[in-house]
C-alpha positions as MATLAB code, in Angstrom:
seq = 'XXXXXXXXXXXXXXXXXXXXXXXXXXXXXXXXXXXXXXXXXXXXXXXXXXXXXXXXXXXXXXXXXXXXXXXXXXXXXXXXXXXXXXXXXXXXXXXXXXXXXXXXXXXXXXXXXXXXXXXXXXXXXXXXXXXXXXXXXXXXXXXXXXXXXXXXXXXXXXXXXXXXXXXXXXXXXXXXXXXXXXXXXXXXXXXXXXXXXXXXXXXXXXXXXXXXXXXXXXXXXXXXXXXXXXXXXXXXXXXXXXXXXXXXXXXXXXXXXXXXXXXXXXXXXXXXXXXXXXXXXXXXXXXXXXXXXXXXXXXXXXXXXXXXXXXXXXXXXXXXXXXXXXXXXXXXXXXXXXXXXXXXXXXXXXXXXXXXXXXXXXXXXXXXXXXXXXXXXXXXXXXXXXXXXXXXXXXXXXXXXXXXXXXXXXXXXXXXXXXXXXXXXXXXX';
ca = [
      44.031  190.481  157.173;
      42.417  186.939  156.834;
      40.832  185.627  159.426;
      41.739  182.528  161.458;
      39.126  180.444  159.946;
      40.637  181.436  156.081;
      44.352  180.460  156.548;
      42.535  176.792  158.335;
      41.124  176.281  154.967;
      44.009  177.209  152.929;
      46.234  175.009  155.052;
      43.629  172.165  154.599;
      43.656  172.508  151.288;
      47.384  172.763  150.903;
      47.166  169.729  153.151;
      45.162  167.943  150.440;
      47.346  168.699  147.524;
      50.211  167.819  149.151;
      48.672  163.964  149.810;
      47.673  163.772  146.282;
      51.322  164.526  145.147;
      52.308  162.210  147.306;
      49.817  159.504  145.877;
      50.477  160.287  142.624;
      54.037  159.629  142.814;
      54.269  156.426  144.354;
      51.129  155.558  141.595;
      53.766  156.887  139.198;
      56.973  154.763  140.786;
      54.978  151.800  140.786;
      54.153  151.908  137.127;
      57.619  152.905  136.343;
      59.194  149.241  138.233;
      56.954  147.386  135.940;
      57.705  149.519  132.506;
      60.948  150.045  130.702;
      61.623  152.360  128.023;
      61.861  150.790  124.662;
      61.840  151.588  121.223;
      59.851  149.904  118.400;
      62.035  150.510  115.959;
      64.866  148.882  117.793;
      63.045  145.913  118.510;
      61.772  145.293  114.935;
      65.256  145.581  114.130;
      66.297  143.002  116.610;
      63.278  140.475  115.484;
      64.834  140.847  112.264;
      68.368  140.194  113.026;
      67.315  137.366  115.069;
      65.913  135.602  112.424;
      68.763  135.765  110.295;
      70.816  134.917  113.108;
      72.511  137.482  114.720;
      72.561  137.088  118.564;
      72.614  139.747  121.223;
      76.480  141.234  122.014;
      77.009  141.161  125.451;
      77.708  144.715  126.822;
      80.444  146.696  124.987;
      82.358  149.707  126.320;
      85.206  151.662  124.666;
      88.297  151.066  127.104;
      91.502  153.361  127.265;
      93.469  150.881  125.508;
      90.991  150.981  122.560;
      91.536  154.752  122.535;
      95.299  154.535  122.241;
      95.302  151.873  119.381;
      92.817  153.899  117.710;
      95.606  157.061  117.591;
      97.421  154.480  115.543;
      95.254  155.197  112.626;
      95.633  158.641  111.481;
      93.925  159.162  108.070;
      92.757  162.734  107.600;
      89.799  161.754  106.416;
      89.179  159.221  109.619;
      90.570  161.600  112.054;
      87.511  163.611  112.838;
      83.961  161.873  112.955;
      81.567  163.617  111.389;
      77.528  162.948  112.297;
      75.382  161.090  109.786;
      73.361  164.199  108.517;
      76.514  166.602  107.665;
      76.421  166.433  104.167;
      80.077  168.066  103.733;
      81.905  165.042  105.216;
      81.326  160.963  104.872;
      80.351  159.409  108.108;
      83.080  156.817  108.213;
      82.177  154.689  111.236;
      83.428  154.228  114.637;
      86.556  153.133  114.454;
      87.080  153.347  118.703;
      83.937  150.186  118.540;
      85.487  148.235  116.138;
      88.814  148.168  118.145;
      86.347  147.396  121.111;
      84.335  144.427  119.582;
      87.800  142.914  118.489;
      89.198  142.944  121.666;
      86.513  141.520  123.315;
      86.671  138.943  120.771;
      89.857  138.067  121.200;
      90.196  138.481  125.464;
      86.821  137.638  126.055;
      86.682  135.003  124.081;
      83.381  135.607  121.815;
      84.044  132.811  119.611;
      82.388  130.754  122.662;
      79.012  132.599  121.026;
      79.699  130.653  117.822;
      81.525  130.645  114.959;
      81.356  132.421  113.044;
      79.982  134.841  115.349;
      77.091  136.750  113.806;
      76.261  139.675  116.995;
      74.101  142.898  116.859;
      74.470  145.585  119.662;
      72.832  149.254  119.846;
      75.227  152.423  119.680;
      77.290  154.758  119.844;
      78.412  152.828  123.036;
      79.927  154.181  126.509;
      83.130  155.351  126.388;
      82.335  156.634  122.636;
      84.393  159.826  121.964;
      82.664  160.984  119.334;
      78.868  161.268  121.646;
      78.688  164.871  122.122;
      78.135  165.222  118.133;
      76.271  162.333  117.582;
      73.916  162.021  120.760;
      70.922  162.112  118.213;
      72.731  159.658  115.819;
      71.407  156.069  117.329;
      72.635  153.588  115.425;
      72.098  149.020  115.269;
      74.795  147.459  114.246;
      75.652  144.258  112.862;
      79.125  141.943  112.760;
      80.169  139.004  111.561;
      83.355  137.851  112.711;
      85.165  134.638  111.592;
      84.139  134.085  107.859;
      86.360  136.042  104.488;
      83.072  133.985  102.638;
      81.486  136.018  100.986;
      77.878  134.708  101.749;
      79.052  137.045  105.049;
      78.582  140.208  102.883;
      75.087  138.729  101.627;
      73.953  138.160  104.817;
      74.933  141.113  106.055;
      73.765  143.504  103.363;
      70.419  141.672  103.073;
      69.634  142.053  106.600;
      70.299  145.492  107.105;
      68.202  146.361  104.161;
      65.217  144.786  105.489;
      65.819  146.598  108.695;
      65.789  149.564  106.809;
      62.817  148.968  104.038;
      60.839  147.948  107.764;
      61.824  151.502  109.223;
      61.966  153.579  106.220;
      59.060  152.214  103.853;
      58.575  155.198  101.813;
      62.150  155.456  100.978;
      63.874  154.127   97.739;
      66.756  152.851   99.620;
      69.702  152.211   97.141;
      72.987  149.752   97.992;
      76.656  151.697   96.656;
      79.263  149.201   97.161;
      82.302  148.492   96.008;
      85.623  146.950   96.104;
      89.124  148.391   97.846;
      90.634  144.300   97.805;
      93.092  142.821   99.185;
      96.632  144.283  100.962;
      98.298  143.700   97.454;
      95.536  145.194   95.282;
      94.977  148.212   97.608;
      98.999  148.501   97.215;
      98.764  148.533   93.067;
      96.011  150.993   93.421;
      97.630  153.351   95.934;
     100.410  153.311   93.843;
      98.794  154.282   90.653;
      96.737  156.286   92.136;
     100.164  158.605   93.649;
     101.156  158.537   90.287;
      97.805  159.925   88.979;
      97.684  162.460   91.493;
     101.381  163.899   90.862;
     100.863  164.345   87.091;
      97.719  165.993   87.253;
      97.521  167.889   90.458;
      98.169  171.143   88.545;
      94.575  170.694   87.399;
      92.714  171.171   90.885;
      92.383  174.124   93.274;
      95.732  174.964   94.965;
      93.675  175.403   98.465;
      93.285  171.385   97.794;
      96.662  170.556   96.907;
      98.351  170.540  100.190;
      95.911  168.170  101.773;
      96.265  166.058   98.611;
     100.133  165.741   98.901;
      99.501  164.628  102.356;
      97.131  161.857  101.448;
      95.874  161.151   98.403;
      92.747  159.592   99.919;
      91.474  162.814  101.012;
      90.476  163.247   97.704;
      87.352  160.623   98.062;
      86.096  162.977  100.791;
      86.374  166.693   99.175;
      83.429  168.579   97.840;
      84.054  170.632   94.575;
      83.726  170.417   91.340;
      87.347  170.258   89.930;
      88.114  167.838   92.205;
      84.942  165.689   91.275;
      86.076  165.848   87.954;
      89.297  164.905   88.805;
      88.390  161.595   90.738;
      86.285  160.459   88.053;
      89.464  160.882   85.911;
      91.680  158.798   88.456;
      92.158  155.286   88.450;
      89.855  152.714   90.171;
      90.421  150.340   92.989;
      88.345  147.551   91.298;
      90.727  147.658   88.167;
      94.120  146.863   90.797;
      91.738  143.348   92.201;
      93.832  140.310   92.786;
      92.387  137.170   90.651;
      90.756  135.754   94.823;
      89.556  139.636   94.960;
      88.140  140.244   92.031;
      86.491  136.078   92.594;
      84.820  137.504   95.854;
      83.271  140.707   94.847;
      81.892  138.797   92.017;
      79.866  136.319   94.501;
      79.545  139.197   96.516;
      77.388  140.654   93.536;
      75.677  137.883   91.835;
      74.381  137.225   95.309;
      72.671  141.036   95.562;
      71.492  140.288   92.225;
      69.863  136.673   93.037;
      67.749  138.589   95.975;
      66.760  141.458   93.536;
      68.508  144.103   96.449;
      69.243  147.561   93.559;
      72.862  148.249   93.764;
      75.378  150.644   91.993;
      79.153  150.825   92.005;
      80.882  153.418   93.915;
      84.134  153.720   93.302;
      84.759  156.752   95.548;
      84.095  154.523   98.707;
      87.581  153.852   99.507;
      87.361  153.260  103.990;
      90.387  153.582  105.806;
      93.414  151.998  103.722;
      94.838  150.875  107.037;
      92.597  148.530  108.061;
      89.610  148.198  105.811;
      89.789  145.516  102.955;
      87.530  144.094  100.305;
      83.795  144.943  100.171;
      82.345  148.478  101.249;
      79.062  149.533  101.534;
      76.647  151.952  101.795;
      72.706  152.303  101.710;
      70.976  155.398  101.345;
      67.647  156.675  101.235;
      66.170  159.721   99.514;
      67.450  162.619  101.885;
      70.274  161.200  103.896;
      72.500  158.291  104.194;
      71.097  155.254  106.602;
      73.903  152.740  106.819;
      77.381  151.956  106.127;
      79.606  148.724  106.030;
      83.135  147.616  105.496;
      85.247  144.292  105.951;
      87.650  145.055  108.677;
      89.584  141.819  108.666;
      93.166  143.093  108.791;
      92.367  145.451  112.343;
      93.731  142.372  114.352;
      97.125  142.398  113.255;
      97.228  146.125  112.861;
      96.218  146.793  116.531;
      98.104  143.622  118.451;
     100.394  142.517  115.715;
      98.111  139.178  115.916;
      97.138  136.931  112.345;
      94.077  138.413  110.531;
      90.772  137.613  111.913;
      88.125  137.990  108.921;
      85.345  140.537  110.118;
      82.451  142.306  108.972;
      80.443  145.167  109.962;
      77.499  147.621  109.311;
      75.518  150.713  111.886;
      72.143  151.531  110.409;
      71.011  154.341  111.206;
      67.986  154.571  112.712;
      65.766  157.711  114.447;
      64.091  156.089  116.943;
      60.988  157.151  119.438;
      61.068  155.765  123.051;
      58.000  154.332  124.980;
      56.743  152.870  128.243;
      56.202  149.197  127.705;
      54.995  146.951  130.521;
      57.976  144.670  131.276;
      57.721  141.000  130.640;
      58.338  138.054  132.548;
      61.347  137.150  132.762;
      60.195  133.309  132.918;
      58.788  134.033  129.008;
      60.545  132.490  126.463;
      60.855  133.215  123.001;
      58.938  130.770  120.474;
      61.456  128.266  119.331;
      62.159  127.622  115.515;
      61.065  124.024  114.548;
      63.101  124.570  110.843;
      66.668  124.576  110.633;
      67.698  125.459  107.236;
      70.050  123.438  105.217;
      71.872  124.087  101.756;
      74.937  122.441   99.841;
      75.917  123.522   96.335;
      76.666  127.348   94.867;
      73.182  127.564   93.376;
      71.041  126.478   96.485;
      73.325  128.821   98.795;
      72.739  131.756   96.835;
      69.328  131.083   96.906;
      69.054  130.637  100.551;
      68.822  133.988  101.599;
      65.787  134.702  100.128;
      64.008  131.499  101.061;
      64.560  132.675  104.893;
      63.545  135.820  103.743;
      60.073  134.473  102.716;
      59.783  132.403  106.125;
      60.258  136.040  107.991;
      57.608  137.344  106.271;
      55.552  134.733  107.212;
      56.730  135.025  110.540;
      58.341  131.414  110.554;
      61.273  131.422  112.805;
      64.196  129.223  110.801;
      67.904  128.765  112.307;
      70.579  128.235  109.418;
      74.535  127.944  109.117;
      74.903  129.520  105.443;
      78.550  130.262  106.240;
      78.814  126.181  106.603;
      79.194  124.187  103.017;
      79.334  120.781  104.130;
      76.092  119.015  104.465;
      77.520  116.728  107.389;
      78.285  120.063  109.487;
      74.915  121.518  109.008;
      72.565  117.787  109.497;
      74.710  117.487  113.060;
      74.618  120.766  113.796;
      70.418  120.435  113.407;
      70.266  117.205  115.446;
      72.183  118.769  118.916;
      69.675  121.403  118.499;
      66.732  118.727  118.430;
      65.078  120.640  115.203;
      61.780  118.901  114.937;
      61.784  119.506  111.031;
      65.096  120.312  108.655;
      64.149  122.012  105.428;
      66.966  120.911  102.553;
      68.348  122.211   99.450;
      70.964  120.670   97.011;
      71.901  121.659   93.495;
      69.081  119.550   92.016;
      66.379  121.514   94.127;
      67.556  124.539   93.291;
      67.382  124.312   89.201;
      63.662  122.641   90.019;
      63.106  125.692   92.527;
      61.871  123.089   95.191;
      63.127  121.949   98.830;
      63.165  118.663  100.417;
      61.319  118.701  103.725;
      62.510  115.964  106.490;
      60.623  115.208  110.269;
      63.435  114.491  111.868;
      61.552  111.988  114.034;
      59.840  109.906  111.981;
      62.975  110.659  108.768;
      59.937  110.680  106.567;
      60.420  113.382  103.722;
      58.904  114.815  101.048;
      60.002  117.560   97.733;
      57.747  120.444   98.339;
      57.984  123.886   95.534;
      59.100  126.803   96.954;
      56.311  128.839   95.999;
      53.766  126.157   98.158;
      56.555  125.940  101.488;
      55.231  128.887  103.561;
      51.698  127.228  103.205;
      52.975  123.512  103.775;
      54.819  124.555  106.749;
      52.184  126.137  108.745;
      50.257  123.152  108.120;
      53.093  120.837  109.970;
      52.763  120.446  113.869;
];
């Protein structure tokens, strides 16, 4: 039996522990209401999208009414959601948050953010059916909405792959892409392809046959041999493009090929025929795929019977690790770009991209409207914003691979060669 003097001490002591607990946790609670939990990765992608742009979405959820217009679209190969890392089945998006972000476009009046309006939020988002099978599947995404231009794909496809390259250095990311058109080139196609499929169906599995007769999309998604064989046998969507089609993906590609970004036509990547159109995209790395992206312009009029509102999306995928970061003021502001960005002419836009490229690398803030064309737009547009400097480029500068630097103060201006700009403008004040 312990003695009197025994239990004293062990209550004492029990006593002490408790106290510490108890300081340790409001030490704890204290830290925690000045940290959040962030992610690096997420944050380098949002510097990056930033710079090219892209402003924060305000908060998206997926609504009943999105859920019902999403039953609208019944593709067999959209109907289930597979995760990113199933290698048996395409991840084919969300379609639940595109229906989302258009709505709130449309009610909510986005176009208030700009126009076009170039928006990045973080997913899956609430009210996401597909969670439960994707909970370890984060994914940034990326719209443009407003713009059928295609500097919108370039813009697009260029930021997401420096997202990537900055989250995924080791990998030897690679762009698939190709081209589904417009509503009458995705008709020729679907009905060559139904005439395709009907001749030659004898030469595939039967177990794939019924699903075939069904939809004769499904075949872009099934994984066997005789089938392979048999899609690289079938016609191609790009061979079906409309003359404005076949104009777009072209721009589409010279301006991949003007930023060096390594690209190879897919044909399999087909989307949903319902309400994808023209470009679709994919990037993967060695071992998995890490982003996808489709036009969705036609979704509109599908969904509300409304005219077609040009749109364009991409999720990257990205794995990312969460730490305690002392929260910042909110008082702090971000450092203000003193360079607004201004091109006019084919050859000076599709060089544009990579200019602002360079000036993120140098860690140059730049704002710049390359969906505008007229010069007018784009000199107001830098004035209202009070731009201290405006950094120019016309046809001529572009063959001499130079750009005209203005102070838009004192309007004196000078011709400055690209490959001497990063240095001359850290050097202005």
């Amino acid at each position: 039996m312990p003695t009197k003097k025994t239990i004293l001490r062990k209550l004492q002591r029990d006593d002490k522990k408790l106290k510490k607990a108890e300081v340790d946790f409001a030490r704890d609670q204290k830290i925690k209401a000045h940290t959040t939990e962030v992610s690096p990765e997420f944050e380098c992608a949002e510097a990056t999208a930033r710079h090219y742009g892209f402003i924060p979405l305000p908060t998206i959820e997926i609504e009943k009414p999105d859920m019902v217009s999403a039953k609208k679209f019944s593709e067999s190969h959209l109907a289930i959601v597979k995760p990113w890392n199933e290698e048996n089945d395409r991840f084919a998006g969300y379609l639940e948050e595109k229906i989302s972000i258009m709505r709130n476009f449309v009610d909510k009046k986005w176009s208030d953010l700009g126009m076009p309006l170039m928006g990045y939020y973080t997913g899956p988002v609430k009210g996401n059916p597909h969670l439960r099978r994707t909970s370890d599947n984060k994914t940034f995404n990326l719209e443009i909405i407003g713009t059928a231009k295609p500097i919108a794909e370039a813009m697009l496809i260029e930021t997401v792959f420096v997202i990537l390259k900055d989250r995924y250095p080791d990998d030897e990311c690679v762009i698939e892409i190709n081209s589904i058109g417009d509503k009458e080139s995705m008709a020729k196609f679907a009905k060559e392809l139904s005439n395709y499929c009907r001749k030659e169906i004898g030469s595939i599995p039967a177990v794939f046959r019924t699903q075939i007769k069904k939809d004769i999309f499904s075949i872009f998604t099934m994984h066997d041999e005789k089938v392979a064989e048999f899609v690289d046998n079938a016609p191609k969507p790009m061979a079906f493009l409309s003359d404005q089609s076949r104009d777009h993906f072209k721009e589409v590609l010279e301006y991949l090929e003007s930023l060096g970004l390594p690209y190879e036509i897919n044909h399999k990547l087909i989307g949903s025929r319902s309400y994808c159109s023209e470009t679709i995209f994919e990037i993967k790395g060695k071992k998995e795929m890490l982003a996808i992206g489709e036009r969705y312009g036609t979704l509109a009029k599908k969904v509300w019977g409304k005219k077609d509102i040009p749109a364009i999306g991409a999720a990257i995928l990205i794995h990312p690790h969460f730490v305690a970061k002392k929260s910042q003021p909110k008082k702090e502001k971000e450092i203000c770009a003193k360079f607004y960005f201004i091109q006019f002419g084919n050859d000076a836009k599709r060089k544009s991209l990579a200019i602002i490229e360079s000036l993120r690398k140098a860690k140059i803030p730049v704002h710049q409207a390359l969906s505008k064309d007229k010069l007018s737009v784009q000199l107001a547009t830098a004035e209202k914003m009070n731009t201290p400097y405006i950094i120019m480029m016309g046809q001529k500068e572009a063959i001499e691979e130079s750009v005209v630097v203005r102070n838009m103060t004192t309007r004196a201006q000078e011709t400055i060669q690209i490959s001497l700009l990063i240095t001359h403008l850290k050097s202005l004040k």
